[in-house]
N, C-alpha and C positions, 0 to 999 in steps of 0.2 A: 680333599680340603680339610685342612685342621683347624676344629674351633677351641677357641680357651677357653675353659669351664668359667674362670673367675669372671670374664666379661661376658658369658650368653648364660647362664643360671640365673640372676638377678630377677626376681620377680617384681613383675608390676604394681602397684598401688590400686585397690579397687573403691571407688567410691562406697562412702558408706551411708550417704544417704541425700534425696535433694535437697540443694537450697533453693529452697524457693525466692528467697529475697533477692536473688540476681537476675529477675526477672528482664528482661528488655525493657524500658518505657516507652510507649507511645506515646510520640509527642503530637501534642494536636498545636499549628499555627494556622495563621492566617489565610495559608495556600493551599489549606486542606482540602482535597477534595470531597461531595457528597455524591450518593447516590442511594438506589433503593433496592428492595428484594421484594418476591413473591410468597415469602415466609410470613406467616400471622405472628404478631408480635402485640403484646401488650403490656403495659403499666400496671395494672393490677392482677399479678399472679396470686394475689392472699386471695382472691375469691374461689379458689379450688377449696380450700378449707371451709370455705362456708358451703358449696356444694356437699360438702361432706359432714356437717356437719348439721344440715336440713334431713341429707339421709339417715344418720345415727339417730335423730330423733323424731324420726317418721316424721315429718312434717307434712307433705305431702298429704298422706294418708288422713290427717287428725284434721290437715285444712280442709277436704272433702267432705269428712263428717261433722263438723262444727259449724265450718263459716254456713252463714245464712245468705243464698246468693241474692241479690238486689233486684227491682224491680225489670231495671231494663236488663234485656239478653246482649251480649255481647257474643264478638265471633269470635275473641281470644280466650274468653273464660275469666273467671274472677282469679285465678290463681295464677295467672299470667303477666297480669296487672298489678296484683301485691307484688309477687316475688321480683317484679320491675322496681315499685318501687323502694323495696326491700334494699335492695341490690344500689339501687342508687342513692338511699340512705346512709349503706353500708359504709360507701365509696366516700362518702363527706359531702355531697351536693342536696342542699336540701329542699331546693324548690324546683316543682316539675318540669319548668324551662331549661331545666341545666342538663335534659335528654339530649339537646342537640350537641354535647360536645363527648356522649356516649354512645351516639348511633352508628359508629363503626367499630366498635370495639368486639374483637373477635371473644372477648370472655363472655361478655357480656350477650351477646347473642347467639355465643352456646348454651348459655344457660337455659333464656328464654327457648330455644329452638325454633329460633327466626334466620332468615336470611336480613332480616332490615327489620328495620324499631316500625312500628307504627306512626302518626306524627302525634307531635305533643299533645295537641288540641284533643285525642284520641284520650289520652290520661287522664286530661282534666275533664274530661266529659264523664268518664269512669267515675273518678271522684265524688264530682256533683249527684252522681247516680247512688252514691251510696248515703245510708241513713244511722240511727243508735241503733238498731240492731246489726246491724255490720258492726260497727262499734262494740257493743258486748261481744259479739264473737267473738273479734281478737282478742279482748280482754280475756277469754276461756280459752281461748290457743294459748296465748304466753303462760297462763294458767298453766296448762296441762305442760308444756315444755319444761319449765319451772320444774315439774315433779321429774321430770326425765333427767334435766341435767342435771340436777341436783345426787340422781342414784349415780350417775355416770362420772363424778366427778368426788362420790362418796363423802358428800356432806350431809349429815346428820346431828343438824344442831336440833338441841333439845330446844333451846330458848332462844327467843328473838327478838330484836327490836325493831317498831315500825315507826318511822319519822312520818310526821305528818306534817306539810307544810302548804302555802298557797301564792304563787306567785304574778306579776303584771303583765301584761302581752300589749303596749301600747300598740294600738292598730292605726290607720286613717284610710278615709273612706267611709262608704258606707256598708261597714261588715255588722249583719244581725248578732243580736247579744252583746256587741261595744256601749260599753257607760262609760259615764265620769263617774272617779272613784278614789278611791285610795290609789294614789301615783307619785311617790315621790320624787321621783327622776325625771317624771316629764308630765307636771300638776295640770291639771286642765286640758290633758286630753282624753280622750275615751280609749278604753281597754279591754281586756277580757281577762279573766281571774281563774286559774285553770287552778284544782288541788290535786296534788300527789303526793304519793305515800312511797319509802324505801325500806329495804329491810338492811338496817344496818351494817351486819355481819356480811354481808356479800355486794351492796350496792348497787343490789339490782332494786325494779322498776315493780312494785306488787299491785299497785291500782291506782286510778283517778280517774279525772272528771274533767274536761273541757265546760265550764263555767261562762257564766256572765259575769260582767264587770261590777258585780257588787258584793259586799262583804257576808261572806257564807256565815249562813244561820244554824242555830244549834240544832234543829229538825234535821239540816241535810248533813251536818258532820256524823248525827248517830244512824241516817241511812249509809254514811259513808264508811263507817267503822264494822256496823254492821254487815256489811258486803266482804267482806277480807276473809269469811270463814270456808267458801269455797275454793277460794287461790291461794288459802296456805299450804304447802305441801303435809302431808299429815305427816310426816316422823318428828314435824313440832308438836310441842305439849303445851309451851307456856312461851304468850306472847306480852310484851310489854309495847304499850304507845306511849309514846311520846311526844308531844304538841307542844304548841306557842301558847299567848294566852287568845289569840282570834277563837282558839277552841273551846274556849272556856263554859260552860254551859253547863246544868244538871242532866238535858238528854244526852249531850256527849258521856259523862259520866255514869250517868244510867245502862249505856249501848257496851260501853265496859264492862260492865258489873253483870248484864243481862248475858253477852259470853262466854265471859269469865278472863278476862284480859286483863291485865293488871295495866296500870296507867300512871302517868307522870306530867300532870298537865299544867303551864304556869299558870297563876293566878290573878285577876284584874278586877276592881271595883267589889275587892274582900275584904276587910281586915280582920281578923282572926284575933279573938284576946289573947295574945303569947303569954306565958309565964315570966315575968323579970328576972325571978332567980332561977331562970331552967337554959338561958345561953348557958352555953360552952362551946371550946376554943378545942381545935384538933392539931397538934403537930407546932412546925414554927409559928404559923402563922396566927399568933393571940388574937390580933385584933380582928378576923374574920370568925362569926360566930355564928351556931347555929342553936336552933330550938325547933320545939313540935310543940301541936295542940288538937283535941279531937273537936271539930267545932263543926255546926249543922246551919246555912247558910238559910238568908228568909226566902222559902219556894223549893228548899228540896227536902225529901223526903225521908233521908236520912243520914245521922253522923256521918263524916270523915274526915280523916287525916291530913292535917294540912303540917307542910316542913316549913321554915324561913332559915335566911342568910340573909345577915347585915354585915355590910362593909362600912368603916369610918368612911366619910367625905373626907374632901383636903379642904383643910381650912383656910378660909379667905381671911386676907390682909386689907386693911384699908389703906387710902392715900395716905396714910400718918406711918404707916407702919406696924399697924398695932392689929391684933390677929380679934377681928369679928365672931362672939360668944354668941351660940345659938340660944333662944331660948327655950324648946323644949327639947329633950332628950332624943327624941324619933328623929329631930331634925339634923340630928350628927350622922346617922348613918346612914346609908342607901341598901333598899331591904329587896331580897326576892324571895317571892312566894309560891308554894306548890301545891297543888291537892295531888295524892297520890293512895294507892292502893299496898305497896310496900311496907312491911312490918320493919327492913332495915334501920339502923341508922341513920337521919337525916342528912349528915355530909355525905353518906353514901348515897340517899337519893338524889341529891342535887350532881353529885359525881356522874353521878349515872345520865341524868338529863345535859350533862353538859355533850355528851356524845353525839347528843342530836346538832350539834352545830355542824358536823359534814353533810347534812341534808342540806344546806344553803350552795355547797360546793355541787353535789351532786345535779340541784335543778338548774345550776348556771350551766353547767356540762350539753343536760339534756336542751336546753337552749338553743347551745352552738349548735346540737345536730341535728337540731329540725323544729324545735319544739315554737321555735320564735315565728318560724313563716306559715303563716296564714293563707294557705292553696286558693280557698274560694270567697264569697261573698256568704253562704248558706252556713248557718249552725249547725244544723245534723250535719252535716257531711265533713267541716272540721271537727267534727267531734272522733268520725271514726279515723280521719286523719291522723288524727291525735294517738290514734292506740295503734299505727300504723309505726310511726314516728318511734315511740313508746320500744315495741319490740323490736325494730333493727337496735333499738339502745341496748336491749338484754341480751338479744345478740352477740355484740358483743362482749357482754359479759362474762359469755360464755367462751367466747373464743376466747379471750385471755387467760380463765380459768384452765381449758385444757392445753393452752399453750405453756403456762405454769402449775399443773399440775403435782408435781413434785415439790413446789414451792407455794402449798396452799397454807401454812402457816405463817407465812411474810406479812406483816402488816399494813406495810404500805405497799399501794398498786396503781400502775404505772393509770395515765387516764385514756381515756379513749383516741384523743390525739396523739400521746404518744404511740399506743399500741398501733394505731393505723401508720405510724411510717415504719415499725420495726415488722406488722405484719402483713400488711396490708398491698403499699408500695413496694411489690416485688416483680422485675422485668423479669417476662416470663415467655416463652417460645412454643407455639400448640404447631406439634407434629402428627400428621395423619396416617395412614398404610397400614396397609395388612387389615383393611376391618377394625383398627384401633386409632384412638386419640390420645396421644401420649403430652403432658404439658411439662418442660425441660425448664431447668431454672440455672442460673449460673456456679460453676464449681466455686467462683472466687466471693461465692457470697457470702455478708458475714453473719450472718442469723441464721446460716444453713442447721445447725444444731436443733438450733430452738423451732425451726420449722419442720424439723422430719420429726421430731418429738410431735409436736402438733399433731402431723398427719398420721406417725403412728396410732395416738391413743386414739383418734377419732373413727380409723380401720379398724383398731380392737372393739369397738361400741357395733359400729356396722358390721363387722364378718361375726358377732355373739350377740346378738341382739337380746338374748337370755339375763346378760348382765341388770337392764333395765326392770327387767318382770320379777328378779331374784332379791330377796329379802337380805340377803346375805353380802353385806359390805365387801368393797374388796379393795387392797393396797395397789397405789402403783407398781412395786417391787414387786407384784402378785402378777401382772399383768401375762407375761408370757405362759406360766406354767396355767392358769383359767386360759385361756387361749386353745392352748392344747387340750383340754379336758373335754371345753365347750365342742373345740376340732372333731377328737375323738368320738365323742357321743352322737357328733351330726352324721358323724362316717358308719358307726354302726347301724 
């Protein structure tokens, strides 16, 4: 048989790459069928990363030597019961009743290393069992974490700022420590008055105090100011607080001064002699002015610096039309007042205290994830509640942190809501065999990126555990070649 070159040489066309966008759709109607598998499947695959990230900073281990167990014995263990409630903290359900709609969750009960949850009444009886020293404990775990992920994530601020602020818990019932009090959102009921403190720069969670519902006294601000010199991490040098004027006090200033923390505190029921000829005007804005004065208050003990800002009022019109003349000078403008320790510039200190207005953002937050629900009727035992609540919050601080790692000079960061649907809610498939638990997540997922990043650096912390104990900073970019080094030195 004879072929002809010019019709059988012709070469074929080879694909050069797939499209993926011609995917087939599945159509889902009305006449769909359902059915089920024997495969473990869950909603919340972002919890492998917190397993992982309990591990990289020994948590375990620090909760063993910390926490102070409770008076009753239990047959799960106290760390059974945190990390439950940790976990369902984590999750975004903030009150203990909302176990029933996680007692079949295969993550969830691998973690614990339960076949089945215990019942809820089981939690809350936990709960009740705990006291303030359970409470301090946690307070010195998040502590000690703090100093971990902070090496692990190679932040090393020299300076810092701590907001200090104190917010309402309207309750009803009869839960111990609810007063009438300061409530302006809902006057004439009783509440409980919780204060917390942030560290600006990172927005995590450094200390507070599950309170009574009454207006905190200057005694217990400089016991509370006082207290923050254990849970700074030391590669800070120089702290600044920053307060409302509820803080205003000579002890709170003294608790300052007595550490050495510089402060930024407003002002109330001061007036300070200003200079007339010492306003001045910064940039466009003339009619915003500021001034200083070293002025010594009747009952403390020694001079300090006080800043002002005056803003003109808008000037009122009468029925006539005709613009109403104040009579004295003070009365044109609206003033704000500071005591501070800052030898700066005074628009630079007021600059500086205007930063503290994300501390309002930050305690609305902690609100939504648990801060707002009140577990029991007993004071002690919402109090360790409290710092329960507190650390799944820094938690996630931290998971976002080494989820953006690369991107730790971005200023703006995503909030914990958002982070839990990008990390959080991820369907996820636990495969068993061979002696191993493998958890399979979907190829077509869109945060696949940002999730094996995640789960890398937090492999790099657990497989070099050296990184933590090592003085020595180290770059993202750095990550692989310390890897190897740390590798090589274990293999020797």
């Amino acid at each position: 048989m004879v072929k002809s070159r010019r019709k059988n040489n012709c070469k074929r066309g080879q694909t050069q790459g797939e499209n993926k966008g011609q995917d087939k759709v599945r159509k889902i109607r009305a006449s769909t069928r359902h059915g089920y598998t024997d495969e473990y499947l869950s909603p919340y695959g972002g919890l492998l990363p917190l397993v992982k990230l309990w591990d990289a900073l020994k948590f375990e281990e620090l909760f063993k030597k910390a926490f102070k167990e409770p008076g009753r014995q239990t047959e799960y263990g106290s760390l059974f019961f945190v990390k439950g409630l940790l976990v369902l903290l984590f999750i975004g359900f903030c009150r203990v009743h909302h176990f029933v709609y996680l007692d079949s969750d295969p993550f969830l009960l691998g973690i614990l290393g339960v076949d089945h949850l215990p019942a809820v009444s089981t939690f809350w009886r936990y709960i009740q069992s705990l006291g303030q020293n359970q409470g301090l404990s946690l307070l010195r775990i998040s502590a000690a974490l703090r100093e971990r992920a902070w090496k692990g994530l190679n932040r090393t601020y020299d300076r810092i700022h701590v907001d200090i602020d104190t917010t309402v818990e309207t309750v009803y019932g009869l839960i111990q420590g609810a007063k009438k009090g300061h409530n302006p959102q809902h006057r004439g009921k009783k509440g409980l008055r919780p204060v917390l403190a942030f560290i600006a720069e990172t927005k995590e969670y450094l200390a507070g105090n599950f309170r009574r519902g009454e207006t905190i006294s200057g005694q217990e601000v400089a016991r509370f100011i006082l207290s923050f010199k254990k849970l700074i991490p030391g590669c800070v040098r120089h702290v600044t607080i920053r307060a409302d004027a509820e803080f205003y006090s000579w002890v709170a200033v003294k608790a300052c001064l007595h550490r050495g923390y510089d402060f930024i505190i407003s002002v109330k029921r001061t007036h300070p002699p200003f200079d007339p000829k010492g306003w001045y005007s910064v940039g466009r804005e003339k009619d915003i002015q500021y001034n200083e004065f070293l002025f010594q208050p009747l009952g403390w003990e020694r001079v300090c610096r006080f800043v002002a800002q005056r803003i003109p009022k808008e000037k009122k019109e009468t029925s006539s039309g005709l613009v109403q003349c104040e009579l004295f000078e003070d009365d044109l403008y609206k003033y704000r007042i500071f005591v501070t320790s800052l030898t700066i510039q005074p628009h630079k200190v007021i600059r500086s205290y205007d930063g503290r207005a994300g501390a309002e953002n930050l305690i609305g937050e902690a609100k939504r994830e648990g801060l707002a629900a009140i577990p029991t009727k007993k004071f002690q035992s919402n109090k360790a509640y409290f710092q329960i609540v507190m650390l799944s919050y820094n938690l996630w601080r931290y998971m976002v942190g080494f989820a953006h790692k690369q991107d730790q000079e971005q200023k703006t960061q995503n909030t914990i809501h958002v982070s839990r649907l990008k990390l959080l809610f991820l369907a996820a498939k636990i495969v068993s065999g061979g002696n191993r638990v493998r958890v399979l997540y979907s190829t077509h997922l869109s945060g696949k990126d940002r999730l094996d990043q995640l789960i890398i650096n937090l492999d790099t912390i657990r497989k070099t555990p050296g990184i933590l104990n090592s003085p020595l900073s180290w770059e993202y970019h750095c990550q692989p070649p310390m890897q190897n080094i740390f590798c090589m030195k274990k293999a020797a």
